[in-house]
C-alpha positions as CSV (number, residue, x, y, z in Angstrom):
1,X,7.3,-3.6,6.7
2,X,4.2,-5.6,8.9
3,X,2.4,-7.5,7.6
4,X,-0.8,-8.2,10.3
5,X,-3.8,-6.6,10.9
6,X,-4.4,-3.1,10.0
7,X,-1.0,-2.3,9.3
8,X,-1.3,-4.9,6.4
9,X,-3.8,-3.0,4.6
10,X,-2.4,-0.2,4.9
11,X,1.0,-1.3,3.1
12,X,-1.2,-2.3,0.8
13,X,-3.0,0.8,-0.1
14,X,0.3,2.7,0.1
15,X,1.5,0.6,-2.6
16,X,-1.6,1.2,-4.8
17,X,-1.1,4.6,-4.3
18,X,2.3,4.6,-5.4
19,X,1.4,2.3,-8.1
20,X,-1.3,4.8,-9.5
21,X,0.9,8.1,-9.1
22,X,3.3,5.8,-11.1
23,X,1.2,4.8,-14.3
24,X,-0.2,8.6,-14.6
């Protein structure tokens, strides 16, 4: 996992992603 720059925000909207497929 990064955690700079773009690659930061997208780690972050992966895990909201997951997060959502998750809770449905």
């Amino acid at each position: 996992m990064c955690y700079t720059g773009c690659c930061f925000w997208r780690e972050v909207l992966v895990r909201l992603l997951v997060c959502l497929e998750e809770s449905i």
